[in-house]
N, C-alpha and C positions, 0 to 999 in steps of 0.2 A: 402650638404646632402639634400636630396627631401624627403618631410614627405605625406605620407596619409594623406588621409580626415580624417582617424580613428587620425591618431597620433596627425595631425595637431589640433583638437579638444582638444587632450586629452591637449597637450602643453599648449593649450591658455584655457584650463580649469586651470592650475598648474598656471601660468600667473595673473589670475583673481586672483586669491586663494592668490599668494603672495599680489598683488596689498592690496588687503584689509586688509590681515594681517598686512602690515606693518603701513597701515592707522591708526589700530587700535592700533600698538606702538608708532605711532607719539601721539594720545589724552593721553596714557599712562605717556608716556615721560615729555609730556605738565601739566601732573598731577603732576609731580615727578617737574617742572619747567629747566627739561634739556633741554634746548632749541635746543642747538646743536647737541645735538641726536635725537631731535624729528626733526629739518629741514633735518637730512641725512636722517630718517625713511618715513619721509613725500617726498622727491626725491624718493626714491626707491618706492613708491608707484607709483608716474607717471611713473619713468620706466617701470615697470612692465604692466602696463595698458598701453602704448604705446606700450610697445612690444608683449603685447595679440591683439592690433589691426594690427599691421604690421606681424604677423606671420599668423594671420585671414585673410590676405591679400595678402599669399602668399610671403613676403619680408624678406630676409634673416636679423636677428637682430644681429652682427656683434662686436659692439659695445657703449659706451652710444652716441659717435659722428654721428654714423651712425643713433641709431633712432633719434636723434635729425633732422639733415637731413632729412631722408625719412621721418619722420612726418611733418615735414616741407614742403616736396615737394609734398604730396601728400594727407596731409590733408587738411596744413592751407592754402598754397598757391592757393587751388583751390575751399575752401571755404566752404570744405565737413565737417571742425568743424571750430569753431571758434577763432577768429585769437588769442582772450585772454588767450585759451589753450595752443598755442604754446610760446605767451609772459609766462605765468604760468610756465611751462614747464623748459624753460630758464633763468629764474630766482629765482628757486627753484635749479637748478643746481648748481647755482655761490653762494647763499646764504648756502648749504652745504659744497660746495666748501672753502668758506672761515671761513666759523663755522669750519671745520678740520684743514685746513691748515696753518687759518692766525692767530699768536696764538697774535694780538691786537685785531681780530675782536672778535665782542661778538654778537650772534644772539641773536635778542629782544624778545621778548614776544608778543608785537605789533606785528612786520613783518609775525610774525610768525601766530599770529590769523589771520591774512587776510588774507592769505593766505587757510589758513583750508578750510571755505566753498566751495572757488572756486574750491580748489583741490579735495574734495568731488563727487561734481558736471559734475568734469569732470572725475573722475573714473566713477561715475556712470554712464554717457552718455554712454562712450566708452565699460563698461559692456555689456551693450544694446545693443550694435551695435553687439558685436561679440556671443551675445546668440541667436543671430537672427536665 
């Protein structure tokens, strides 16, 4: 499916909108000390912001393997963000990943505040880029 400029916009406005939102249920969650809720809340915030700059960019977001991928191929690999985004990124993936699935794993508190700034940081960049 092929979007307008108008649509295309409006998407990666809805995009930004989650991104944040769910940012703001990760510090939420982080209060409440659910840590596994707030490392899924705090992934679906890079997705989201991933998929506001890959749809701002024309690339169809398919699935979370695919932005993984095209953010990868056409971000970090060429150096248009930084390469700590895409480690971010991918290791916010595996850390909800096993906060739902692995029922020994226990997401930390720790892991989890190092996370926060960076992931912050890189919503924010990538906001910028697509209000352009």
């Amino acid at each position: 499916m092929s979007l307008s400029d108008e649509e295309r916009g409006i998407v990666v406005g809805l995009e930004v909108e989650k991104a944040q939102v769910a940012y703001n249920e990760t510090i939420w969650l982080m209060e409440k000390s659910s840590w596994s809720g707030a490392a899924g809340r705090l992934y679906y915030a890079l997705f989201h912001i991933v998929s506001a700059l890959l749809i701002h960019d024309h690339h169809a977001v398919n699935s979370h393997k695919d932005s993984h991928i095209l953010f990868g191929n056409y971000y970090i690999k060429t150096g248009k963000l930084p390469k700590e985004f895409g480690a971010l990124y991918s290791q916010m993936e595996a850390i909800r990943e096993e906060g739902e699935y692995n029922c020994t794993y226990k997401v930390t508190q720790e892991e989890l505040q190092q996370k926060l700034h960076p992931a912050k940081e890189m919503i924010d960049t990538i906001a910028g880029i697509v209000k352009q």
